[in-house]
N, C-alpha and C positions, 0 to 999 in steps of 0.2 A: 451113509449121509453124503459120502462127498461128490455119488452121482448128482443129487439134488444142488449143489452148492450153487452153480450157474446154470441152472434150468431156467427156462423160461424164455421172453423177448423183450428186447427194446423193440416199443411201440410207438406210433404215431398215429393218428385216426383223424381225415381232413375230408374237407370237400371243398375245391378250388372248380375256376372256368375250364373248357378246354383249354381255352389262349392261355391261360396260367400253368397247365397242365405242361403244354407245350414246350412252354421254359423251364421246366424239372423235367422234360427226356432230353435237353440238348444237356444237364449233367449227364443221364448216364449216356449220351454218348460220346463225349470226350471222354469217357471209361469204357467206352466199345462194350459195354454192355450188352448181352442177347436177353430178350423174352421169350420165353417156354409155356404154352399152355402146361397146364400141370393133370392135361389126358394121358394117356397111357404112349402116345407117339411121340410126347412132348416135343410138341410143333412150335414152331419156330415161328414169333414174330419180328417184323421188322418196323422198326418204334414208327414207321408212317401206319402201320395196321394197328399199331398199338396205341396209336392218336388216336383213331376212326373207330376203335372199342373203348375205350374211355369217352367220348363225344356221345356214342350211342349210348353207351350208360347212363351219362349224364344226364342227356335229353326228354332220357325216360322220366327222369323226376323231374325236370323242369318247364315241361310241355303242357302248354295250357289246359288239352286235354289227354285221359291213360292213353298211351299208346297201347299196339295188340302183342307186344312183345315184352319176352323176363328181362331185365336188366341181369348183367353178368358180366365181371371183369374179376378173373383171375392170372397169374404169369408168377413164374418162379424168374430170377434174375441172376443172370451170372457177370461174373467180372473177374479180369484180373487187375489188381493194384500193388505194381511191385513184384515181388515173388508169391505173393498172398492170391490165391485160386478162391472164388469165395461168392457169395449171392444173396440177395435176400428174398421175401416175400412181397408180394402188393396185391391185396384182393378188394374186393366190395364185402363191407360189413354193414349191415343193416342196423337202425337206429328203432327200437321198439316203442311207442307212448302208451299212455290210457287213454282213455275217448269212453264215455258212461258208463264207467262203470266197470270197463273191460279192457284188455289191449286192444287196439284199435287192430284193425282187418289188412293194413298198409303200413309200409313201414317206410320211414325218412333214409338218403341215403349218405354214405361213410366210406372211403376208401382208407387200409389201411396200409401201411409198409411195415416190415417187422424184420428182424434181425434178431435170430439166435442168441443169447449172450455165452452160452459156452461153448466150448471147443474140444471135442469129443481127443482123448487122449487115447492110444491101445496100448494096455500096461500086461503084467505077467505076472504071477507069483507063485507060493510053492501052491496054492490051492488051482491056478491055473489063468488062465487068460478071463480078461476084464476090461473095463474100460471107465475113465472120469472125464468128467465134464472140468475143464478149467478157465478161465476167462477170457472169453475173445477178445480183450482190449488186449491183454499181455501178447498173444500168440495170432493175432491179425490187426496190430493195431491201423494199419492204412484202410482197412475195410473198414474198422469203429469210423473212422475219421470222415470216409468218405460219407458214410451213412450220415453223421451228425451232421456234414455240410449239407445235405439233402433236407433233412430234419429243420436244420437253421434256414435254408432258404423259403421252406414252405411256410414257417413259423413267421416270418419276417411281412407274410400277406393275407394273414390271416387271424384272427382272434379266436376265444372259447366262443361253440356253439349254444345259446340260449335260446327257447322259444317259450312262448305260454299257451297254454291249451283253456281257452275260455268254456266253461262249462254253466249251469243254471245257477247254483248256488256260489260257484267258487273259482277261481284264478288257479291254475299251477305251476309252478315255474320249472321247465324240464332242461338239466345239465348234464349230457353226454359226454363223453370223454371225448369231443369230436372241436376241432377246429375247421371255420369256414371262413372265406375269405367273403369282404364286400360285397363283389360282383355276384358271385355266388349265391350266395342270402338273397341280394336284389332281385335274383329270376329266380329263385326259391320260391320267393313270397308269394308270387305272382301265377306260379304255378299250382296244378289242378289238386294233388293232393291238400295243400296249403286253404286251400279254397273249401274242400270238401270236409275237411274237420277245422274249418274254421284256426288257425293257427295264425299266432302271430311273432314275427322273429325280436328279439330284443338286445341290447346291447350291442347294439355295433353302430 
């Protein structure tokens, strides 16, 4: 059990502007942070690449009309803070709804960031070598910390994502575990999928 103890991630799941975006890479780079495709070369970008792949991403959902291309933003992250060697995730996670009847054919988008909460320990004993998971706050607390100010700053422009899915008979109100900011939502709306299942954003 005590592999399981700190399994899993802190999560975050948002969709901001580039411009907003913009201002969460100049945190990670006061932490000189790299970006890694997460290919087998694990290629290296450099956060102006990593601008101009999040913008393409973006624009894919926000473009009046489909563009001919997959939306795709993946990067492992590294950093050092302190004597703490250490990285998180950030990928595109897709948002699913119903549409008649069915899951709809398109999906809404979701960037997420995530951080490990455990910290892989290499133990010993008389049955032989092992290993447990025990809390990264205790044994990286400057990475928790840096993550949470990333977390707090996107939190701070951003609210819960709502939208309603108007259908013949009935309204549905659909709550992602996804935070968006203002501006965001405003070319959401406006945008071709939003258009094409008839969607409309709410609470903000």
């Amino acid at each position: 059990m005590n592999r399981l103890k700190h399994s899993g991630f802190y999560k975050l799941k948002f969709l901001i502007t580039p411009e907003e975006f913009k201002h969460v890479l100049k945190l990670f780079e006061r932490q000189q942070a790299q970006f890694n495709h997460t290919n087998y070369a694990q290629t290296k970008h450099d956060h102006t690449q990593v601008y101009e792949a999040y913008e393409k991403f973006y624009h894919y959902f926000t473009a009046p009309e489909k563009p001919e291309y997959h939306p795709f933003f993946v990067y492992s992250i590294s950093f050092t803070a302190g004597n703490e060697s250490s990285g998180f995730f950030i990928r595109n996670e897709s948002i699913s709804f119903p549409y008649l009847g069915q899951w709809a054919e398109d999906e809404l988008p979701s960037i997420m960031l995530s951080l490990p909460k455990g910290f892989q320990i290499d133990v010993e004993d008389e049955s032989g070598k092992y290993y447990i998971y025990e809390d990264i706050r205790e044994h990286q607390p400057l990475t928790y910390t840096f993550y949470n100010d990333i977390v707090n700053d996107i939190k701070k422009i951003t609210k819960p994502f709502r939208f309603f899915i108007y259908e013949a008979d009935a309204v549905q109100e659909q709550k992602p575990p996804v935070r968006i900011s203002k501006n965001a939502a405003n070319e959401l709306m406006n945008a071709w999928i939003f258009k094409k299942y008839k969607l409309v954003i709410g609470g903000l």
